[in-house]
C-alpha positions in Angstrom: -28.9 92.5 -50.5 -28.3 93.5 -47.1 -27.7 90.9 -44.5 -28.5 91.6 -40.6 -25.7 90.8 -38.8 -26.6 88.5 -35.5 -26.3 89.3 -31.6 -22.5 90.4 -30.8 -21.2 88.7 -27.5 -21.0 91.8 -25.9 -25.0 92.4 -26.4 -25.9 88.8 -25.8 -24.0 88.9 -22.2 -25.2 92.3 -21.7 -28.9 90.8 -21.6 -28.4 88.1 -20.6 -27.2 89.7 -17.3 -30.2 91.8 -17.0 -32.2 88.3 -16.9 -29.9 87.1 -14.5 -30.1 90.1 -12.4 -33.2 90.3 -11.9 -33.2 86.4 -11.0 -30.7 87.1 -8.0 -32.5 89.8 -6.9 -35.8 87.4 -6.5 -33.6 84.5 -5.3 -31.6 86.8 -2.5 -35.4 88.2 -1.1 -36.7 84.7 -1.5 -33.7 83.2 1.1 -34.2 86.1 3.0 -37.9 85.4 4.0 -37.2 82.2 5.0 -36.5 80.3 8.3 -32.7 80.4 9.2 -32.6 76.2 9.6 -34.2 76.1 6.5 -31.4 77.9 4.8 -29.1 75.5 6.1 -30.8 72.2 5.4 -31.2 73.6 1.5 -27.4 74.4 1.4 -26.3 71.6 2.8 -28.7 69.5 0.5 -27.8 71.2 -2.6 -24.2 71.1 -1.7 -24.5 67.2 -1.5 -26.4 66.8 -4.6 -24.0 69.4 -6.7 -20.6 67.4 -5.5 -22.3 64.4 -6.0 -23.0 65.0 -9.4 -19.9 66.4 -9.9 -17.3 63.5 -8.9 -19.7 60.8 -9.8 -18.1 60.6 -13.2 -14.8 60.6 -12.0 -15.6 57.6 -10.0 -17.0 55.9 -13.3 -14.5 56.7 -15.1 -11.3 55.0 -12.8 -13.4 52.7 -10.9 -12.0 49.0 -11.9 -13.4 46.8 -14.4 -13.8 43.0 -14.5 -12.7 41.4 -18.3 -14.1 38.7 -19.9 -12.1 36.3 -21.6 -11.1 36.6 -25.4 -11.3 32.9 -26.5 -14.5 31.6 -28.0 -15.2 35.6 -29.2 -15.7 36.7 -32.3 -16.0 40.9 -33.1 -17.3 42.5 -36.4 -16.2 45.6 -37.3 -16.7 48.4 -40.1 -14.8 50.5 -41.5 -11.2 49.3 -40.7 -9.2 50.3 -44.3 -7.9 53.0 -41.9 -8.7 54.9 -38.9 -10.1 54.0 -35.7 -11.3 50.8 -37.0 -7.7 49.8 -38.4 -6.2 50.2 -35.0 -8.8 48.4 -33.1 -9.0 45.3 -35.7 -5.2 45.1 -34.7 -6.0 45.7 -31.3 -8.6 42.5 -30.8 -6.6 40.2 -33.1 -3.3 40.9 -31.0 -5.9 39.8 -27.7 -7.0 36.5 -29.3 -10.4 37.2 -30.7 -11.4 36.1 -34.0 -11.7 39.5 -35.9 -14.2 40.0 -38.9 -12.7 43.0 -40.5 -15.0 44.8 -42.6 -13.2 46.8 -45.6 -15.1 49.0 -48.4 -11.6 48.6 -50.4 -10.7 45.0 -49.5 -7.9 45.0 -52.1 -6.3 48.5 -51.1 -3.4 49.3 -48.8 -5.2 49.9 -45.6 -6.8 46.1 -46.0 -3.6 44.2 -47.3 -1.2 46.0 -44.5 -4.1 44.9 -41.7 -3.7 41.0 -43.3 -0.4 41.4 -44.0 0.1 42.3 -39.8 -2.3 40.1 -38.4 -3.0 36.5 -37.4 -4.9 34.0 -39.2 -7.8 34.6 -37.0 -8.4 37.7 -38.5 -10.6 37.6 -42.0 -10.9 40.8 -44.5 -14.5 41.0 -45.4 -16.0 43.6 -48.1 -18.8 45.8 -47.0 -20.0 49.0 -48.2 -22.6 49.9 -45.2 -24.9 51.5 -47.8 -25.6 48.5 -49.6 -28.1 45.7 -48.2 -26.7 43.1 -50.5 -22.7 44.1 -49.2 -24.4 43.8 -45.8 -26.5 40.2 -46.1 -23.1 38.7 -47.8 -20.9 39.8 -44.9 -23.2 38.4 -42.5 -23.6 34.8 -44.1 -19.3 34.7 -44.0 -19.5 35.9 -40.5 -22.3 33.0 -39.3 -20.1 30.4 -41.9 -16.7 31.2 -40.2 -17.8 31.2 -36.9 -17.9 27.7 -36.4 -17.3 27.2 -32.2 -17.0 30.8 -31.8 -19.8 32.9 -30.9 -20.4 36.9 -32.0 -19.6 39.4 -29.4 -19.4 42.4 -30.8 -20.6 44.0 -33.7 -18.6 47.3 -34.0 -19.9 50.4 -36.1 -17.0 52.1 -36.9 -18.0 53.8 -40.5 -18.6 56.9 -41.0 -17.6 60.1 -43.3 -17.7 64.0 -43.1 -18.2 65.8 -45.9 -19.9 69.3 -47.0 -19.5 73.1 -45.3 -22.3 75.3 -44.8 -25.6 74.4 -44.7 -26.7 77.0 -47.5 -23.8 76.1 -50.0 -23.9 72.5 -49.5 -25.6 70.5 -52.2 -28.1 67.5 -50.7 -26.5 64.7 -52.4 -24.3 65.5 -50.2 -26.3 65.7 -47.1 -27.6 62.2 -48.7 -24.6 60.7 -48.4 -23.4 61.4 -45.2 -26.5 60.1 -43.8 -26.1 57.3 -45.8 -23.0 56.5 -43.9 -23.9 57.3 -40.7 -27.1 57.1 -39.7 -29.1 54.4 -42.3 -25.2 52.2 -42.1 -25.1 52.0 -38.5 -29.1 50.7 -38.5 -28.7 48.4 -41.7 -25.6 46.8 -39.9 -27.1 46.6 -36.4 -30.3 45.0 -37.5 -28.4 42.4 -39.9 -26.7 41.6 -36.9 -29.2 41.7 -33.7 -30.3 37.8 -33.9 -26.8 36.6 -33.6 -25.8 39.1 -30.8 -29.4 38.0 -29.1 -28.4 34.4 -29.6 -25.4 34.7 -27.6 -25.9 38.0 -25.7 -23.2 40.4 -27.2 -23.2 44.2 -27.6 -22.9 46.8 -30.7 -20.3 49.4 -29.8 -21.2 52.3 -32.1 -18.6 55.0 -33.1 -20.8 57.9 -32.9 -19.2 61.8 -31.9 -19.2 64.1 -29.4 -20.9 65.8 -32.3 -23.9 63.1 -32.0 -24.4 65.9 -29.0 -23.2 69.4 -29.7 -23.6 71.2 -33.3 -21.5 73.1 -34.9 -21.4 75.7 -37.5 -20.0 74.2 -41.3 -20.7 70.4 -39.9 -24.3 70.5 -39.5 -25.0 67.4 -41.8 -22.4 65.0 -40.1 -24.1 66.6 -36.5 -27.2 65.2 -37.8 -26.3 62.3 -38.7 -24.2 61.6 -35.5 -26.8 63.0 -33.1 -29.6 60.1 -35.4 -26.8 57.8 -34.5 -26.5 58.9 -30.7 -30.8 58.3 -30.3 -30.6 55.2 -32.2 -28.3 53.8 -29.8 -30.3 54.7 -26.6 -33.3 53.8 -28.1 -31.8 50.2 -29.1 -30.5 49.7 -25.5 -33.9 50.1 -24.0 -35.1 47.3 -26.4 -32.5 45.0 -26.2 -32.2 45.2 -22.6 -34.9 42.1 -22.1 -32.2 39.7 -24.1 -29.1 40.7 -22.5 -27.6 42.8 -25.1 -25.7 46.0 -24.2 -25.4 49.0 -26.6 -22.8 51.3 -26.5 -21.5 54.2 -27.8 -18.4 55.5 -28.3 -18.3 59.3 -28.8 -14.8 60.8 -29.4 -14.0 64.8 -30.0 -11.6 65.3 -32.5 -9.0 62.8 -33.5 -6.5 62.9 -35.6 -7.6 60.3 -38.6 -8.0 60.5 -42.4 -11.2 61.5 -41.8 -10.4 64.7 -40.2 -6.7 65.5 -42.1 -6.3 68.6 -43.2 -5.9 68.4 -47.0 -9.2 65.8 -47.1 -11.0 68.4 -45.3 -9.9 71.2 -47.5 -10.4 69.4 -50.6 -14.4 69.1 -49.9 -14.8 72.3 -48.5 -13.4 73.4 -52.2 -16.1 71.3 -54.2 -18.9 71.4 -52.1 -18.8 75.3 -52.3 -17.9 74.8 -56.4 -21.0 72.5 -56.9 -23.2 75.4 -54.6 -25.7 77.5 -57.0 -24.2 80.6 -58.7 -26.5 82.7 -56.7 -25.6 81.1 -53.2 -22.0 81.8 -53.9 -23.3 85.0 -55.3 -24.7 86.1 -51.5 -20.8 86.2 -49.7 -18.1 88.2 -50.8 -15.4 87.3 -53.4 -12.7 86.0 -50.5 -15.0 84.1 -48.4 -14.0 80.9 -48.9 -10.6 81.4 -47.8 -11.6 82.7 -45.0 -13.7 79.9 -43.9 -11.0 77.3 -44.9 -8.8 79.2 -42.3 -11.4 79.6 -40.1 -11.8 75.5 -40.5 -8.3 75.1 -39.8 -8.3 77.1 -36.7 -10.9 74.9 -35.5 -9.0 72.2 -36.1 -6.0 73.2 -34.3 -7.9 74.2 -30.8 -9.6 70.4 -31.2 -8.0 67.5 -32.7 -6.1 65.5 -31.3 -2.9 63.3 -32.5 -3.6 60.4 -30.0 -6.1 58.1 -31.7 -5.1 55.0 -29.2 -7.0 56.9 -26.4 -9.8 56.7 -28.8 -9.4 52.4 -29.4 -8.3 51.7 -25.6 -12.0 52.9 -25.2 -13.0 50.6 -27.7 -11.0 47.6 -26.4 -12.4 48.4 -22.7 -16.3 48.1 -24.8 -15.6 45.1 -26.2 -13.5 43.7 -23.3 -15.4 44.9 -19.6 -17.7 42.8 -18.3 -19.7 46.0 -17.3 -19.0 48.7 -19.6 -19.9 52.1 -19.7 -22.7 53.2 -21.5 -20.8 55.7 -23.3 -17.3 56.7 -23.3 -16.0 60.3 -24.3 -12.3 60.5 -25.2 -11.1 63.7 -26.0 -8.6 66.3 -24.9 -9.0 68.7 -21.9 -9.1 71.3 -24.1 -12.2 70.0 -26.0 -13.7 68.3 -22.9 -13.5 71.8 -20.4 -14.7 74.7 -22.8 -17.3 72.6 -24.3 -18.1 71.6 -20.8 -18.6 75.1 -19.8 -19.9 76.8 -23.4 -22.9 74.1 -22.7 -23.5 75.6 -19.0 -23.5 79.6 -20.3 -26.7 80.9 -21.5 -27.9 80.1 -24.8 -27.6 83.6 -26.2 -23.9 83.9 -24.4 -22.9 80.3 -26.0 -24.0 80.8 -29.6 -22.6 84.8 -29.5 -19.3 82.6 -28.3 -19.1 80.4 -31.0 -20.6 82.9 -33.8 -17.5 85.3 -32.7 -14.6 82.6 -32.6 -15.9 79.9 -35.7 -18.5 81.2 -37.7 -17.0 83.5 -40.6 -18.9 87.0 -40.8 -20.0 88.3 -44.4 
């Protein structure tokens, strides 16, 4: 079976310079046949509006933010047996609130070292964010335990990545990341939404900067993210009439469990085991070891080892009296050549990634 090979970078830039060619050409005879002072007011304007819209997120970003006060608050939060979640439970129970620490394995090491750390205001709670009934049970010991407190913050921190490929990855799979991500963010939120409308709190979600880029071998946990991203800005709109603020949280790579090395490796292996003889049939006898060290070069141009940049965004969610509506920690690294790879032409930008990620048959 032969397989055409797609668009080399060279060939995409080298059309995609004749479009833009021909575009200069048109936009250098169009500001030649117009008035002088004409020219000037539409540089000047465009130079206003491009600065503008370049330093205004600087200015969000450092401008200072009022606090509210921790006492009287209560947070919820998934997914804190390790991770992001772990280090932000630690993080709000060290300020004073009372922390509702949701743990699938309540009785592992990531739960009994949070307890073991922690104050007594801070309660372990099982919840598996797939399950309704794990759901409706956490949510009648968060409205007992309460008492004179009132719910903040509900935090949805849960999440998994698993699978490679599209074509080699089974849809159980895909099922299950979903699961996780999308459906357990909107089963938690919606348990939730009376309380935080009662006394006008916020849901923080942990989405991705993957909730808005895709990328080759992660396309199920990009879908799943970007369902996350929309649910979120679709939620804010609704709640916006009882005083409830959504935000997201959407963090490049970090260095968690969820993105370690051998974890990753480890389901690359069985997702491409469990693919159909015939799929695995299509690429050549070496392939997957080429896309596991294709993997692990992505990893190294994008993680990060500095998962408190990821919770101080958090904490400032939970904590501002006006937060942002989305906060993006990540290295310059990520931040700068995504930045720019989403500016090039489409052609240019997939030939880019194709030619540096994607592993050719």
């Amino acid at each position: 079976m032969s397989i055409s090979r797609p668009k080399t970078l060279e060939r995409a830039v080298h059309d995609t310079l004749q479009v833009y060619g021909a575009a200069a050409i048109l936009a250098v005879l169009i500001i030649i046949f117009i008035p002088s002072w004409l020219r000037w007011c539409a540089f000047y304007l465009f130079g206003t509006v491009f600065l503008t819209s370049v330093l205004a997120p600087f200015v969000e970003i450092w401008k200072p933010r009022s606090r509210v006060q921790a006492s009287g608050k209560a947070v919820f939060i998934s997914g804190c047996d390790t991770g992001f979640g772990h280090l932000l439970a630690r993080r709000l129970d060290d300020l004073g609130l009372q922390v509702f620490a949701g743990c699938l394995l309540p009785d592992g090491d990531g739960a009994k070292a949070l307890k073991k750390t922690a104050s007594n205001r801070l309660h372990l709670v099982h919840l598996d964010v797939t399950q309704e009934d794990s759901i409706d049970k956490a949510l009648q010991y968060v409205t007992t335990k309460l008492k004179d407190n009132k719910l903040w913050a509900v935090i949805n921190n849960a999440g998994i990545s698993d699978g490679g490929e599209l074509i080699w990855t089974n849809t159980d799979i895909i099922q299950k990341v979903i699961d996780v991500n999308m459906y357990g963010v909107v089963k938690v939120t919606k348990a939730f939404l009376p309380l935080l409308c009662k006394y006008k709190g916020r849901v923080i979600t942990v989405c991705s900067a993957a909730g808005r880029y895709s990328y080759p071998g992660m396309v199920p946990y990009c879908m799943s993210k970007h369902a996350a991203v929309s649910f979120c800005e679709g939620l804010r709109l609704e709640m916006y009439r009882f005083g409830v603020k959504v935000i997201t949280i959407e963090p490049w790579m970090y260095k968690t469990p969820i993105t370690s090395e051998n974890p990753i490796l480890k389901f690359i292996s069985k997702t491409w085991e469990q693919a159909p003889s015939e799929v695995r049939d299509l690429h050549p006898a070496d392939y997957l070891q080429r896309y596991k060290k294709c993997a692990l070069k992505f990893l190294n141009y994008a993680i990060s080892d500095k998962p408190q940049q990821v919770v101080d965004c958090m904490e400032e969610a939970v904590m501002a009296l006006h937060p942002q509506y989305s906060y993006n920690p990540g290295t310059v690294y990520s931040k700068t050549s995504h930045w720019f790879i989403q500016r090039l032409p489409k052609p240019v930008a997939d030939a880019a990634i194709h030619e540096e990620f994607v592993v050719n048959i």
